[in-house]
C-alpha positions in Angstrom: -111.4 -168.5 71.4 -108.0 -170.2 71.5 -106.2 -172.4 68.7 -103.3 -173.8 69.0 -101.3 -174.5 65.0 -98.6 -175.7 64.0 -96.7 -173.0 62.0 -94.3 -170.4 62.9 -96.0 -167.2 64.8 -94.5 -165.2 61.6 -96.7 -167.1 58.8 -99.8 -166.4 61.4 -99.3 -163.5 61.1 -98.3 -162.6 57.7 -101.7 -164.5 56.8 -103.7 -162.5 59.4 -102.1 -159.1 58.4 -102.7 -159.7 54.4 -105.9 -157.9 53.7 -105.8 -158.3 50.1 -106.1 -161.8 50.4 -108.9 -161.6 53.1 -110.6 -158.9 50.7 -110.8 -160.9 48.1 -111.9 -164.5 50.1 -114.6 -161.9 51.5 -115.7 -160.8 48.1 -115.7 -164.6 46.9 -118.6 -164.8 50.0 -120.9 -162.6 48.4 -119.3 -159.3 50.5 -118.3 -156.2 48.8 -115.6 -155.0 50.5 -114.0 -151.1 49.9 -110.9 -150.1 50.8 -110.9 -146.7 51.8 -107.5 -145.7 53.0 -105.1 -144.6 50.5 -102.9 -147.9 51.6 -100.0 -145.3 52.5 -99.8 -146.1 56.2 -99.3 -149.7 55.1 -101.7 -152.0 57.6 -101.7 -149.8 60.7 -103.8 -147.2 58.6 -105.8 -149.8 56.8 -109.8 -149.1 56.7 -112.9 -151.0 54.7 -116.4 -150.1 54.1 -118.3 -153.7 53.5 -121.3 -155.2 52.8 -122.4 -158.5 53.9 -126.1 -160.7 54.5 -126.1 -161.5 58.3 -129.1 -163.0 60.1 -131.2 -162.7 56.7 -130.3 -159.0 56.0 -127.5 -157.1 53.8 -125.3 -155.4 56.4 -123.3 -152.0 56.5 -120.0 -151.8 58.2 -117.2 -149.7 58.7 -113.7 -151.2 60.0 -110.1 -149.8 60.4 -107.2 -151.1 62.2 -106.9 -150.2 66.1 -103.5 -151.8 67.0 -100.7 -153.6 65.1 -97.6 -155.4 66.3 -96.1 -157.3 64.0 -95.8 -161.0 64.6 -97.4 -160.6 67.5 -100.9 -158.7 67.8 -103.7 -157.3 65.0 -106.9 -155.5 66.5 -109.8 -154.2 64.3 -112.4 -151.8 65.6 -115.8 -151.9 63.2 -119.3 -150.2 63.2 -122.2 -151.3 61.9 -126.2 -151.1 62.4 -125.8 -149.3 66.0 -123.1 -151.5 66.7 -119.4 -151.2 68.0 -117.4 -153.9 67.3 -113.3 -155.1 68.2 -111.9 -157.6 67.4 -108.4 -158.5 69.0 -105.7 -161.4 67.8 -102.8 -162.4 70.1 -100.1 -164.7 69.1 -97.9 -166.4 70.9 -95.5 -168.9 70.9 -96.1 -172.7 72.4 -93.7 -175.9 72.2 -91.2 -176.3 68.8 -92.5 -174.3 66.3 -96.4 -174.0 67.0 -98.3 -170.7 67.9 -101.1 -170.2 69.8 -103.7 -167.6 68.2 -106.2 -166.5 70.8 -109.2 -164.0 69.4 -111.1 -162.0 71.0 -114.6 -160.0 69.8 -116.3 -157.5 71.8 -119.7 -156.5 70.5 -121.9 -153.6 71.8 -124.6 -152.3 71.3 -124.5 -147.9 70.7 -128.1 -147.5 69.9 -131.6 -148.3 70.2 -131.2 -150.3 66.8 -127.7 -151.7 67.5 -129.8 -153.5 70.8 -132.2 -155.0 69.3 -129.6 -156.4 66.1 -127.6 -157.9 69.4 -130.4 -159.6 70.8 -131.1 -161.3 67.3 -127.6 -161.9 67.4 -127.8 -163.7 71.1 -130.6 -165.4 69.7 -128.6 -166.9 66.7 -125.4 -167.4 68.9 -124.6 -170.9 68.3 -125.5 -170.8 64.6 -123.0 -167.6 64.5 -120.1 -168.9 66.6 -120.4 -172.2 64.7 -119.7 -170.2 61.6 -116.8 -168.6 63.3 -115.1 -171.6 64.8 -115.5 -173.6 61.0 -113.9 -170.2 59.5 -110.7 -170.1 62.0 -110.4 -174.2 61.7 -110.3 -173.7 58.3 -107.7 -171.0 58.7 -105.5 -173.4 60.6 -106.1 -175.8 58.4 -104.7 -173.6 55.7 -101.8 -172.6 58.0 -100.4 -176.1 59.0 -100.4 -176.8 55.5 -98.6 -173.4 54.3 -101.5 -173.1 51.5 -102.4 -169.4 53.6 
């Protein structure tokens, strides 16, 4: 999924590295969300436990940051239910002082369990990249506006 906003690469980032913030709009969703790294490592070393309803059912999951370059790249690496998630954001630089944000989510299945949650998952796929696309519209909504 690619977005093109118009804000500077830097604010992009900033917004997409500040997990307070995204803790706490994840709490005001009905998640509880754990940090469980001492915050000492700063965002390279950042790692969550969560809980969250998905497809009619509270949810487990594990995340931790895989890869950070700042202003540039943020990748997340989660587990939950049998599955093995990553998600990947590139920014880059377009015309004048927009950015082009493209993300990427691998999901696999690692068990028996995780297989049948990502069939459920294909089954709901428009109803669940729907909900992501009005999620990232809203965040460049938020962006262009410098209300991040």
């Amino acid at each position: 999924m690619t977005r093109d906003i118009r804000a500077p690469r830097a604010r992009i980032f900033d917004a997409l590295s500040d997990f307070e913030t995204i803790e706490n709009r994840l709490r005001g969703r009905g998640a509880l969300v754990e940090r469980v790294d001492d915050g000492g490592a700063g965002p390279s070393g950042a790692a969550w436990r969560l809980e969250f309803d998905l497809l009619e059912k509270r949810r487990a999951l594990e995340a931790h940051v895989i890869r950070i370059a700042p202003d540039d790249a943020l990748a997340i690496a989660a587990r939950s239910s049998g599955l093995d998630l990553t998600l990947d954001a590139v920014l880059s630089d377009t015309s004048g002082e927009a950015t082009r944000m493209t993300l990427d989510a691998t999901i696999l299945a690692a068990t028996l369990k995780g297989k049948v949650l990502l069939q459920s998952m294909k089954l709901a796929r428009s109803r669940i990249t729907r909900a992501i696309e009005n999620r990232i519209d809203d965040l460049v909504v938020r962006a262009e506006q410098g209300r991040l």
